[in-house]
C-alpha positions in Angstrom: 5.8 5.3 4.9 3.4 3.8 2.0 2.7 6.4 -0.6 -1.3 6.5 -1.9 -1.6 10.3 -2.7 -1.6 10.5 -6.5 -1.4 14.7 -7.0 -3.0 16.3 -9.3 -2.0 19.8 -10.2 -5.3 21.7 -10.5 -3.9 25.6 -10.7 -4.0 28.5 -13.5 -3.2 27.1 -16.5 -5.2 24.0 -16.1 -8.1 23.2 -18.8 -11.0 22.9 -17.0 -11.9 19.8 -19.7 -8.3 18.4 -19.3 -8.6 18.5 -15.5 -12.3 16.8 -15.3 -10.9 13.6 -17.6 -8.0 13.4 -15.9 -9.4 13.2 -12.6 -12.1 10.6 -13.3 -9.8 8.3 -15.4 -6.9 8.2 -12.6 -10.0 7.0 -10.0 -10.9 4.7 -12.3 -7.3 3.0 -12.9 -5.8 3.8 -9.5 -8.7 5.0 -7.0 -9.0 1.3 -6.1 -5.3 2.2 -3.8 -4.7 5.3 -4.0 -6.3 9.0 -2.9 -6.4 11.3 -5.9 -6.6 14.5 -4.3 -6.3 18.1 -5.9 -3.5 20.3 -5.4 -3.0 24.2 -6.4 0.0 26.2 -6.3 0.3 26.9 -2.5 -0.6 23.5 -1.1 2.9 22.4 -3.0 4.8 25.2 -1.8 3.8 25.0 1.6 2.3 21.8 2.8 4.8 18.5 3.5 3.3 16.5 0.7 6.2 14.4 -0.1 6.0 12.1 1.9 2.9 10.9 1.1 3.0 10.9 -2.5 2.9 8.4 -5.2 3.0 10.4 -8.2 2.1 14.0 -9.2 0.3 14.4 -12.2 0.2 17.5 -14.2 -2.8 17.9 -17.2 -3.6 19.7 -20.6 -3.6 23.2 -20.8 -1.2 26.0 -21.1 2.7 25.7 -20.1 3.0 29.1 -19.4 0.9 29.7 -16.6 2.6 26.9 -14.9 5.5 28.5 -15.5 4.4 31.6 -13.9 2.7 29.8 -10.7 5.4 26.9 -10.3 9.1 28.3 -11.0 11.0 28.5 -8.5 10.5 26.5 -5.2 8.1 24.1 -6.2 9.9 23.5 -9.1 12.7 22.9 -6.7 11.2 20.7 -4.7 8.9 18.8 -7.2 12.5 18.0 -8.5 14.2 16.9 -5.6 11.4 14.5 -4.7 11.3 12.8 -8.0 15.1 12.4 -7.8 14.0 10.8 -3.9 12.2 8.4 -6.1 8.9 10.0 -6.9 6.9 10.2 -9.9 6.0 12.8 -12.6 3.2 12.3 -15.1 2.7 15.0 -17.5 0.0 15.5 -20.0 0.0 17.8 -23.0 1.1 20.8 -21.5 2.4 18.4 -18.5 5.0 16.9 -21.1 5.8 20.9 -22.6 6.0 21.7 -19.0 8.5 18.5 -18.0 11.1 19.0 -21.0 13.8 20.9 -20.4 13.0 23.5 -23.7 9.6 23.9 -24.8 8.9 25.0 -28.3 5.1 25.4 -28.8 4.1 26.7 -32.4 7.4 28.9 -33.6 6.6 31.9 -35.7 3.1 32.0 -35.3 0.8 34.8 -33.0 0.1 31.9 -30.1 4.2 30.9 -30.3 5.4 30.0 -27.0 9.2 29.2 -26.5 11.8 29.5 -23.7 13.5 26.9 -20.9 11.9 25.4 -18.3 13.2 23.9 -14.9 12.2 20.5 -14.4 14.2 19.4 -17.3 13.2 15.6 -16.8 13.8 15.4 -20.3 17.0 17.2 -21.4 16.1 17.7 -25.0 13.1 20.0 -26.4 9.7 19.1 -27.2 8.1 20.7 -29.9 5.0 21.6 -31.1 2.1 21.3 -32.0 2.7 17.8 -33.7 -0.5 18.3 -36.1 -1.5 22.0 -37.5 -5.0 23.5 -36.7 -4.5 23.8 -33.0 -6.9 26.7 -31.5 -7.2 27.3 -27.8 -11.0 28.3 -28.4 -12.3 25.4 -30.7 -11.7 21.3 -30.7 -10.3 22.2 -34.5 -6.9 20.8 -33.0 -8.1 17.4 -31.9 -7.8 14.4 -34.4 -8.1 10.6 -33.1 -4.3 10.6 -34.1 -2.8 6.8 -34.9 0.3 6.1 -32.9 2.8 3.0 -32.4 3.5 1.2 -29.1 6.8 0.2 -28.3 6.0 -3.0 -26.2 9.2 -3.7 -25.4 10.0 -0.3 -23.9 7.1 -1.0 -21.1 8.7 -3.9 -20.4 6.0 -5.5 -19.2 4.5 -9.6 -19.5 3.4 -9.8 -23.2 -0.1 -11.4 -21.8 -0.4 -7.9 -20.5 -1.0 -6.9 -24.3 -3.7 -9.5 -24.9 -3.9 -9.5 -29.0 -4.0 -5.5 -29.1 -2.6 -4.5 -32.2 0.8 -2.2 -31.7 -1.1 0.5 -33.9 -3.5 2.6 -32.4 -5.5 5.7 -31.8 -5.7 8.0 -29.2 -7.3 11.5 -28.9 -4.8 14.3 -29.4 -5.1 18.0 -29.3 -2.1 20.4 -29.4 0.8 18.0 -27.8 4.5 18.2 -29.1 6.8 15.4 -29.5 10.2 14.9 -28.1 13.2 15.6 -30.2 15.1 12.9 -28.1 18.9 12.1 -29.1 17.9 8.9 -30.9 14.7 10.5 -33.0 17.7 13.4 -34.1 20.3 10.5 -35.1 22.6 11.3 -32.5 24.8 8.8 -31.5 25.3 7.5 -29.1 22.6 9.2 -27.2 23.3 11.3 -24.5 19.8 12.2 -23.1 17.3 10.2 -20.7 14.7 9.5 -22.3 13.6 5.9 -23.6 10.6 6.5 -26.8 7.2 4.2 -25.4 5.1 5.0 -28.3 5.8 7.0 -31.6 3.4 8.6 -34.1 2.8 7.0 -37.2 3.6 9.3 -40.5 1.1 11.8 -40.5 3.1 14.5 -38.1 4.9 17.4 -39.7 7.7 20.3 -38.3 5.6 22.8 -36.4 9.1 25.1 -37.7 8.3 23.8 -41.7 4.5 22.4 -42.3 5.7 21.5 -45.3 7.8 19.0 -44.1 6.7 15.6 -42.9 8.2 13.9 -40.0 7.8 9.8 -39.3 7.9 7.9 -36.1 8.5 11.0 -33.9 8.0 10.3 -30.3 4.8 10.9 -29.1 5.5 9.2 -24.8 8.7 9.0 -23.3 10.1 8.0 -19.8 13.0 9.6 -18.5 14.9 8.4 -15.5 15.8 11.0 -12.8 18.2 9.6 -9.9 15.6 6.9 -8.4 12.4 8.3 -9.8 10.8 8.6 -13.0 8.9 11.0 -15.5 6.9 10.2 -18.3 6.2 13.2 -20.2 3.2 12.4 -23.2 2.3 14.6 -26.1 -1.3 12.8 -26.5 -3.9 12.6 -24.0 -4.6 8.6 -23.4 -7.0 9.7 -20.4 -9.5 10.7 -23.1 -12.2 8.3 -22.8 -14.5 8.3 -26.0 -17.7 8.6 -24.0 -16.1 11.8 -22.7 -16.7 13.8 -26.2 -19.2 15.5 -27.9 -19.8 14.2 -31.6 -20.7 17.5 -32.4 -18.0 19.2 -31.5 -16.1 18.0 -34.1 -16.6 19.4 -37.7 -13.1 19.3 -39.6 -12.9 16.8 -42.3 -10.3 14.9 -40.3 -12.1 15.0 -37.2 -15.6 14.5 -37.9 -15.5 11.0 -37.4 -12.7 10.9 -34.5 -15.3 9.6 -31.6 -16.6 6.7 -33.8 -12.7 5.9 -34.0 -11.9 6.3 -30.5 -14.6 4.0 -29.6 -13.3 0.9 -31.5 -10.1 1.3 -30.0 -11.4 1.9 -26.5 -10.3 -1.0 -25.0 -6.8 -0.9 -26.3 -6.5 3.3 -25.0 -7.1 1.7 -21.6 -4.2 -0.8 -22.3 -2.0 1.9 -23.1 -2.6 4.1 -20.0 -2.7 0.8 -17.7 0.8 0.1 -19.3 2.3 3.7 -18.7 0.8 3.6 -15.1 2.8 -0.2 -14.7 6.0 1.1 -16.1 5.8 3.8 -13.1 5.4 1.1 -11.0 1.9 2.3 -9.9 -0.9 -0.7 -8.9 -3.3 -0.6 -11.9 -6.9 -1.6 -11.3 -7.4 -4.7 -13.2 -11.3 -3.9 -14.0 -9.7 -0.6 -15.7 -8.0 -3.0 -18.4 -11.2 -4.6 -20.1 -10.3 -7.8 -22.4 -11.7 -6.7 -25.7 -13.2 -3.8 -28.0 -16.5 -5.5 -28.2 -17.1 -5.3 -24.4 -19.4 -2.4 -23.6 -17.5 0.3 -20.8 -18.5 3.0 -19.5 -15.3 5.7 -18.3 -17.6 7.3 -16.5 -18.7 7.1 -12.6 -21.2 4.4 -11.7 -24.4 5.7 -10.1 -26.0 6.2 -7.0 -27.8 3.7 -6.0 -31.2 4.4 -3.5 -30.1 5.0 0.6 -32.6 3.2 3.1 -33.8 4.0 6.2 -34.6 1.7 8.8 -35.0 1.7 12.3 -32.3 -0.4 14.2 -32.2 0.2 17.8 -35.7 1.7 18.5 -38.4 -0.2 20.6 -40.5 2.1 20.5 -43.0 1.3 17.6 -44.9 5.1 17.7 -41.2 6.8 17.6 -40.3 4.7 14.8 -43.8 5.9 13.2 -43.7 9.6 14.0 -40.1 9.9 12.3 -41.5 8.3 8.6 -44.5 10.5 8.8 -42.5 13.9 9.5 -40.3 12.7 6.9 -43.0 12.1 4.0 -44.8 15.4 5.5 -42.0 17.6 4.7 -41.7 16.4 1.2 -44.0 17.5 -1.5 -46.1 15.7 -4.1 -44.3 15.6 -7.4 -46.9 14.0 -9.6 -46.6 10.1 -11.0 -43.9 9.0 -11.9 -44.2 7.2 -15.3 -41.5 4.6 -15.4 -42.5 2.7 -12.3 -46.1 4.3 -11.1 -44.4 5.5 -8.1 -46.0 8.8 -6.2 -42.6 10.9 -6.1 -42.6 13.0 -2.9 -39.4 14.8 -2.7 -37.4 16.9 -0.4 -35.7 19.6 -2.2 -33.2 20.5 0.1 -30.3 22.0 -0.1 -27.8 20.1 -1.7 -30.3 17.1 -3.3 -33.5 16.4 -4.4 -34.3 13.6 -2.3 -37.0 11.7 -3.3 -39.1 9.7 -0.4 -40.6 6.4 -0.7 -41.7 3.6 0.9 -40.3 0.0 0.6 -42.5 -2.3 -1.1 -43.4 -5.3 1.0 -44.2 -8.1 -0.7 -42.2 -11.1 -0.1 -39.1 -11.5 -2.7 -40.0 -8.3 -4.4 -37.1 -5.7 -5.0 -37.9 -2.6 -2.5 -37.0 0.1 -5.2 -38.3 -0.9 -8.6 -35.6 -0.9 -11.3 -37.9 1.3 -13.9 -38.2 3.9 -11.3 -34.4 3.8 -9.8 -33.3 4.7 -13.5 -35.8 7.1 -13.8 -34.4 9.1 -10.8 -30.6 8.2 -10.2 -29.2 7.0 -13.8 -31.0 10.2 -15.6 -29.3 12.7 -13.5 -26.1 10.9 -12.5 -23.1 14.0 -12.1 -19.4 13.1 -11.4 -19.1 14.2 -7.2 -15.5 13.6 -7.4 -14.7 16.4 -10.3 -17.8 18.5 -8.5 -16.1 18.0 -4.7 -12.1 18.4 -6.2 -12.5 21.7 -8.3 -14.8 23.1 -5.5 -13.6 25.9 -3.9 -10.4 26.6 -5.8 -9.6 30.3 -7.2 -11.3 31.0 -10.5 -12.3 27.4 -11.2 -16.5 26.9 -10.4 -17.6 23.7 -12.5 -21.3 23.9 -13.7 -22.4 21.4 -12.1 -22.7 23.5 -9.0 -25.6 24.7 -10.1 -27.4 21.1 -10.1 -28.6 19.4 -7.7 -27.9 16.2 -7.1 -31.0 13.0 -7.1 -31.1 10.9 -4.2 -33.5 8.3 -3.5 -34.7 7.7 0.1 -36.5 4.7 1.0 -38.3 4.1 4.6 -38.4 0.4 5.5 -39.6 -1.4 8.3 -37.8 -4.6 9.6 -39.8 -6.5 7.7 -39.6 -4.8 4.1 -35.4 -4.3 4.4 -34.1 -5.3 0.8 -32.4 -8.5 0.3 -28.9 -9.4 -0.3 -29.9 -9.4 -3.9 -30.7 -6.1 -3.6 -27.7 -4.8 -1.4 -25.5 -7.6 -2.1 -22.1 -6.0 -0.5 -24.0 -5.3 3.0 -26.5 -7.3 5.2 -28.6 -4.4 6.5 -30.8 -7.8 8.5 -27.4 -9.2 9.7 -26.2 -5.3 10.5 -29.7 -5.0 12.8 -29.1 -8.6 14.4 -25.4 -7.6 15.3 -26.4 -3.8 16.8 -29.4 -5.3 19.1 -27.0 -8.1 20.1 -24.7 -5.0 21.2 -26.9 -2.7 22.8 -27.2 1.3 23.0 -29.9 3.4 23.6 -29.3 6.3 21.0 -25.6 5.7 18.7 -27.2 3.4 16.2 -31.0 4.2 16.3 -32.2 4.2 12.8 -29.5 2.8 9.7 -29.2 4.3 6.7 -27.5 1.8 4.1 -26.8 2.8 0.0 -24.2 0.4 -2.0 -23.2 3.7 -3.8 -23.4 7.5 -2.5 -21.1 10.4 -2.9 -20.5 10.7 0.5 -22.4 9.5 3.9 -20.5 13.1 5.4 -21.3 15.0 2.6 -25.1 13.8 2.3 -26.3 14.8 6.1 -24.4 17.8 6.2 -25.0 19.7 3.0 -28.9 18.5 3.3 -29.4 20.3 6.6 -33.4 19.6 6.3 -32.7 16.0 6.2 -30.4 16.4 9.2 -33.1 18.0 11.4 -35.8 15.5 10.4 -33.3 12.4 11.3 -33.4 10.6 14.7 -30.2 11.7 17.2 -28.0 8.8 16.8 -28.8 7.6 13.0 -25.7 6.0 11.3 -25.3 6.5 7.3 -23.5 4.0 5.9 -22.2 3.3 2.3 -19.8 0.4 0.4 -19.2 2.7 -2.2 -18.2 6.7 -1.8 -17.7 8.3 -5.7 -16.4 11.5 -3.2 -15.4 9.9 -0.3 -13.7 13.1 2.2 -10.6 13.1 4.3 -9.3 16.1 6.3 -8.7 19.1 4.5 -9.1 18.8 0.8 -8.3 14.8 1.0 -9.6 12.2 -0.4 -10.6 8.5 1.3 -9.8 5.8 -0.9 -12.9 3.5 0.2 -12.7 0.0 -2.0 -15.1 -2.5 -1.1 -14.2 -4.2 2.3 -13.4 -1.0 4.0 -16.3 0.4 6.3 -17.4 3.8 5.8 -20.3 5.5 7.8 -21.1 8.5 9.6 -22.7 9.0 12.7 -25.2 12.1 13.3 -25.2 13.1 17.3 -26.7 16.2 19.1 -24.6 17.2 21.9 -25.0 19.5 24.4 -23.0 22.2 25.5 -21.3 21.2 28.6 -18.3 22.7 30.5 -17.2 18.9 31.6 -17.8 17.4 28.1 -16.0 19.9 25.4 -17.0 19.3 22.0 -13.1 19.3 20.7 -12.7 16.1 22.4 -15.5 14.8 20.7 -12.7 12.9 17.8 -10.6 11.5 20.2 -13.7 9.9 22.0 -14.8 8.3 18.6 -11.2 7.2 16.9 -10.4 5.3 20.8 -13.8 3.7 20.5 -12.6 2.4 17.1 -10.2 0.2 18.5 -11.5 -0.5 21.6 -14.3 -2.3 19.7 -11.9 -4.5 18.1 -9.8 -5.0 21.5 -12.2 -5.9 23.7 -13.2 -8.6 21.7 -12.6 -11.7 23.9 -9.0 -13.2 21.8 -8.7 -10.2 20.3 -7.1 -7.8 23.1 -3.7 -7.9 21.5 -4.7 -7.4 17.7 -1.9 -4.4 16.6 -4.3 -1.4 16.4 -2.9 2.0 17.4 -3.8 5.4 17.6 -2.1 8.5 15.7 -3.3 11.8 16.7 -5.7 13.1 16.9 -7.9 10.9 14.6 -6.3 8.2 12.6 -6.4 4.5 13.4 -3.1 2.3 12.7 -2.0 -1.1 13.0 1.2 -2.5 13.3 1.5 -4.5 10.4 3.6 -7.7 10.3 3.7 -10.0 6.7 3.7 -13.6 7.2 4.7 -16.8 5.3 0.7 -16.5 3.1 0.3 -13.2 3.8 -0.6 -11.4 0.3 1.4 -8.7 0.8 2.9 -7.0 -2.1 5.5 -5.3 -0.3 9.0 -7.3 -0.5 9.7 -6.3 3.0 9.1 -8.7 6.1 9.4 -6.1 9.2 7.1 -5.0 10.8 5.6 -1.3 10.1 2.4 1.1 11.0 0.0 1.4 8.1 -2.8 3.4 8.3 -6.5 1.6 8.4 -8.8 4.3 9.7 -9.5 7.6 9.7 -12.2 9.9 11.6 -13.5 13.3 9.9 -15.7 15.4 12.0 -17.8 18.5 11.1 -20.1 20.5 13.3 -22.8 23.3 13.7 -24.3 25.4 16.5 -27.7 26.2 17.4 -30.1 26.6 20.1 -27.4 25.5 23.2 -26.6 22.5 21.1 -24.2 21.0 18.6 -24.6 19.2 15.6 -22.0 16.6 15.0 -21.3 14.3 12.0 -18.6 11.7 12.5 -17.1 10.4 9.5 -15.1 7.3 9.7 -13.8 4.6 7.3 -12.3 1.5 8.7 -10.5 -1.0 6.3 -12.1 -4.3 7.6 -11.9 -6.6 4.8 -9.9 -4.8 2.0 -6.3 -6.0 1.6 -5.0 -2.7 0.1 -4.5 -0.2 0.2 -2.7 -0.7 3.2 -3.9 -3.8 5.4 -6.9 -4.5 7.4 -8.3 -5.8 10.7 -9.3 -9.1 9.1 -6.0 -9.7 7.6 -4.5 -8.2 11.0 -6.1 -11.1 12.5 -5.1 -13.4 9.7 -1.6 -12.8 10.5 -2.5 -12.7 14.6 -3.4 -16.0 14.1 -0.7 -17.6 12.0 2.3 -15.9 14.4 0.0 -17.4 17.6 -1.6 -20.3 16.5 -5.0 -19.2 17.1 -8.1 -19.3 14.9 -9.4 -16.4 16.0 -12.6 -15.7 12.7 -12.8 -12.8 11.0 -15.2 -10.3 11.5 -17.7 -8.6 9.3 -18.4 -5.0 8.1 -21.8 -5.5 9.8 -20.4 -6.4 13.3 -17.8 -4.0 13.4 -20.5 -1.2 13.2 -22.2 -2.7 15.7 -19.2 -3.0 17.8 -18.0 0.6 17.1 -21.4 2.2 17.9 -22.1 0.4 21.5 -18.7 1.3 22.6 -18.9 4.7 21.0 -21.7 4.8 23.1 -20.6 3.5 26.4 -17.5 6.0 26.5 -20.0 9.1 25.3 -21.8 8.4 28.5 -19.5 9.0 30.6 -17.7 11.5 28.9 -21.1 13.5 29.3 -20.6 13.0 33.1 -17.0 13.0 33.9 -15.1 14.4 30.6 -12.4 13.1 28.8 -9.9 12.9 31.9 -10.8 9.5 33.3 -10.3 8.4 29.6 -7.0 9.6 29.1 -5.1 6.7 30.2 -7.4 4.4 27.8 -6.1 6.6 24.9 -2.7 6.7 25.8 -2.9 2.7 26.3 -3.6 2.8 22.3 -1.8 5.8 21.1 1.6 6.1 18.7 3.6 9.1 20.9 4.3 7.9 24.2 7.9 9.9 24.6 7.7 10.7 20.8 10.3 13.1 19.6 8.8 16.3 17.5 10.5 19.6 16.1 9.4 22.8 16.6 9.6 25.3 13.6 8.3 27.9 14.5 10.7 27.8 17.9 14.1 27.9 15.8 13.4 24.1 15.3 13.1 23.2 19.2 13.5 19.6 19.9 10.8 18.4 22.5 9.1 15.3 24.0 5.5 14.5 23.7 4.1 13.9 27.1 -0.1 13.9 26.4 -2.9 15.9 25.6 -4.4 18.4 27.0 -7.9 17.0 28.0 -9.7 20.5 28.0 -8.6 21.1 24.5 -7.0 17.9 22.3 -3.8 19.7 22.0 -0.4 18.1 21.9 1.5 18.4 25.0 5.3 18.5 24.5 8.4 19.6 27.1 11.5 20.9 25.9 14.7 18.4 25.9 16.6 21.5 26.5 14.7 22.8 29.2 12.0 20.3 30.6 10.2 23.3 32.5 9.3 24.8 29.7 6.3 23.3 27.9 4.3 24.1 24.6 0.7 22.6 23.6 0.6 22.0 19.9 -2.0 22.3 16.8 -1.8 21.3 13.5 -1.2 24.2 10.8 -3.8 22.8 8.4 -1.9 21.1 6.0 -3.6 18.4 4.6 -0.6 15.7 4.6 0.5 15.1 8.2 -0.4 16.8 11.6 2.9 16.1 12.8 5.0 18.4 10.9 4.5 21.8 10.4 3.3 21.9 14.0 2.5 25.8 15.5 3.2 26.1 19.2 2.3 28.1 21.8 3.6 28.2 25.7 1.8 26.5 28.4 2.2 26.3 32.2 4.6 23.5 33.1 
């Protein structure tokens, strides 16, 4: 199974500061492949996360509270699946936390020492490596100047460019490692191989006095097939992160201006460390030279437009833009572009309404008044969406809203490919009248860059109600894009993300739980029924995921050094929904990995590979056909599930579906072995039948966790 969760321990102890970095830099190096998702406490205790996970990473803070919320069984198990071959990551109080004696200021009032149980490292690290540490101020923090072992990384030396091997990075109350080597033991009898040192400027948190040189500052430490590396700096400290003034010690007061000139070699460093774990490192993370102007933090949004796609009717198409610019209120001029802002304050957003300009070659949305509204109020929806909701942790951005820009076109004022240069919103239109449906597809919304087209219709519930039944909201970019539970969806350009807002009724024949099976089998079917393309490898896991059998070729571009054949995930469904009035409110969230490579594989390189192992030269297909595609045969099957239900569909699923005779264990049974036989078309459950005794059959659900529906499965006796 391919690993793309990268964990990140967000539980007491954390620093709320720490955390927020953290979480934006990993999305930045590694969000290109991987999920970064959140994880407290309980979630490791109790959810099968293993599986799915390419590295755990724990941030700055305070050791002891991990101590206090982690001994024990996750400790336990976080062990045991780095020895499997996982991956630990641990900064600051991570790399305290991952030694196997911590040492944290000895003889003073904050003095924290004892043993601790993941013991990657079996030595002690100590701390703090510079004096002046205080948990309420940034007195610790000094832009402290370190040395990188290249040849520890063991990576190309082009991977270096001309960096020089001394550099700074911010620190603030880390340790370093008293490894056998750094002590004069030999021959060394611990784990741990020394990737950068301190220069000469650290001294014995036991004897301030006393000066130490070269003390090791990152470390990896080898545990049975996985790895740790433990660091006593914080190299996910971006300098645009900091506030100049926070900073007033004599040997800190200039520390930003310092971190900024060696920006580009900080990235380097982390990019390196991420490498040596054997993690894919964005390349646009690693930028060539100091001089190049980077920012760590998110992009922006960009403006979402509106545009009727599969309406005829020119007076609907009319009443819909008026009801939307009559529920929005004059905001005065807006200087910057002479723009008349009428917003929406709604729930979630502030969503500012205007109409495309028309002229011929002229950008819809000035750029003056984009910046104006986006840029000045631009918030970081991943940290905002990832901290929501945990115990004790409420960011401050919660209580600000968020600035969106909605623009109403007509088919004749839709922006340009300059404009929207990742998505042909003409092209899109062209594709969904060439595929018909009467209300799946009605209006478009398009934005390059949103926090999430689930996360925008449902939290902005005044929007919802003024949108046509049917609109789909589409977006190449998601800075927050949602999975099930508390997951992330890795969306890099080429995979197709949108979400489709349907009013259904409430019908005995048509129950609303069957609602994602309907939309995940219309997924594939839309590829399948392609003339040439009925035997491209796309599957069905339930209930909502979309797989593909995935088989490397002699060109194929596949990292992976294995040539058999295996499922990879390449599509996922998400739906939420409300009740009101005799009617529901449904938002289908999908993302579909047409043209992107990784993280796992795609339907164009699917039919890349289709046509190398057949000879065909079947073309690839674009983001805006597939959501054409998807929404007519979304359609077609909602019709006569409206009529008929989701029995006369069940064979089409099962045609497309992983679990024909699968074998599943029941826990809470006394670990039962049974056979899955269907679902159960009034509900979605999982049908399964004892092995031991075929009479007796159970109808699954999921137990929440957030990692995989098939384990952890909760039962519950049906009639044979």
């Amino acid at each position: 199974m391919v690993a793309l969760n990268v964990l990140v321990y967000c539980g007491p102890g954390i620093g709320l500061n720490a955390y927020a970095y953290l979480v934006r830099t990993l999305r930045q190096f590694l969000g290109h492949r991987y999920a970064i998702i959140p994880v407290d406490p309980e979630t490791l205790r109790r959810e099968p996360w293993e599986s799915k996970a390419a590295m755990l990473v724990v941030p700055g803070g305070r050791d002891m509270p991990y101590v206090m919320a982690m001994n024990g069984e996750i400790n336990k198990r976080i062990k045991e699946w780095v020895y499997r071959g996982g991956r630990y990551l641990g900064f600051c109080a991570g790399g305290y936390y991952g030694s196997e004696h911590c040492e944290f200021e000895p003889g003073t009032p904050i003095e924290v020492v004892g043993d601790r149980e993941l013991a990657f490292f079996k030595g002690t690290c100590i701390g703090c490596a510079y004096p002046g540490y205080n948990y309420k101020t940034e007195d610790g923090a000094r832009a402290a100047e370190v040395i990188v072992d290249r040849d520890a990384f063991k990576l190309p030396a082009a991977f270096w460019k001309r960096d020089p091997t001394n550099v700074r990075i911010y620190y603030n109350g880390g340790g370093y490692f008293l490894t056998d080597e750094f002590l004069g033991r030999h021959p060394a009898k611990d784990n741990a191989v020394v990737l950068v040192r301190y220069s000469s400027d650290v001294s014995d948190p036991r004897d301030r006095a006393k000066l130490v040189s070269g003390a090791p500052a990152v470390i990896s430490c080898r545990s049975g097939r996985g790895v740790a590396v433990l660091s006593g700096l914080h190299p996910e400290y971006a300098w645009d992160f900091l506030a100049p003034s926070s900073y007033t010690q004599p040997y800190n007061k200039h520390m930003v201006s310092l971190l900024r000139s060696h920006d580009a070699y900080r990235r380097r460093l982390l990019g390196a460390m991420l490498a040596h774990m054997q993690l894919d490192v964005d390349k646009e993370a690693l930028v060539d030279h100091t001089s190049t102007e980077y920012s760590s933090r998110m992009p922006a949004k960009t403006p979402t437009f509106l545009v009727p796609a599969r309406v005829s009717s020119v007076a609907a198409a009319a009443t819909t833009m008026y009801s939307l610019r009559n529920a929005a209120s004059a905001r005065g001029q807006n200087d910057a572009a002479g723009i008349i802002d009428m917003v929406l304050h709604d729930i979630a957003d502030d969503i500012h309404i205007i109409s495309a300009a028309s002229e011929d070659g002229q950008r819809r949305v000035p750029h003056a008044y984009q910046d104006a509204v986006l840029l000045a109020s631009a918030l970081d929806p991943a940290l905002k969406y990832s901290l929501s909701g945990l115990e004790g942790i409420q960011p401050e951005q919660d209580a600000i809203k968020d600035q969106s820009v909605l623009v109403l076109c007509t088919q004749g004022s839709l922006p340009g490919t300059k404009e929207t240069p990742r998505f042909d919103m003409k092209l899109a239109i062209k594709h969904m009248q060439e595929n018909k449906a009467h209300t799946v597809g009605s209006w478009l919304m398009y934005s390059d860059t949103t926090n999430s087209t689930q996360t925008f219709l449902e939290k902005n519930t005044a929007l919802q109600a003024l949108l046509p039944n049917g609109t789909v909201n589409v977006a190449t970019i998601q800075l927050a894009g949602r999975g099930r539970g508390r997951n992330a969806w890795v969306s890099p350009v080429g995979c197709l993300q949108f979400t489709i807002l349907l009013r259904h009724p409430s019908l005995k024949q048509a129950p609303v739980v069957m609602m994602q099976y309907l939309m995940s089998v219309s997924v594939v079917e839309a590829v399948k029924t392609q003339k040439g393309y009925g035997d491209i490898p796309l599957r069905l896991k339930w209930p909502n995921d979309v797989y593909a059998l995935h088989t490397p070729v002699g060109d194929s571009s596949d990292s992976s050094e294995s040539t058999d054949p295996s499922y990879a995930k390449i599509g996922g469904i998400l739906v939420s929904s409300s009740f009101k009035a005799g009617e529901f409110t449904l938002l289908f969230g999908c993302g579909i990995n047409v043209a992107n490579p990784l993280p796992t594989t795609s339907i164009n390189k699917l039919i890349h590979e289709y046509n190398i192992s057949h000879g065909t030269s079947l073309p690839a297909m674009s983001m805006e056909k597939v959501l054409a595609l998807v929404t007519a045969k979304f359609e077609e099957l909602y019709r006569k599930f409206l009529v008929d239900g989701f029995g006369p569909l069940l064979q089409l699923y099962y045609k497309n579906w992983l679990h024909t005779d699968q074998h599943v264990t029941l826990a809470d049974q006394n670990y039962e072995k049974a056979r899955v036989v269907g679902l159960c078309p009034a509900s979605g459950l999982l049908k399964v039948k004892s092995i031991a005794n075929p009479a007796t059959v159970y109808e699954l659900q999921p137990d929440g966790n957030s990692f995989d529906m098939l384990q952890g499965l909760i039962s519950r006796k049906a009639n044979a």
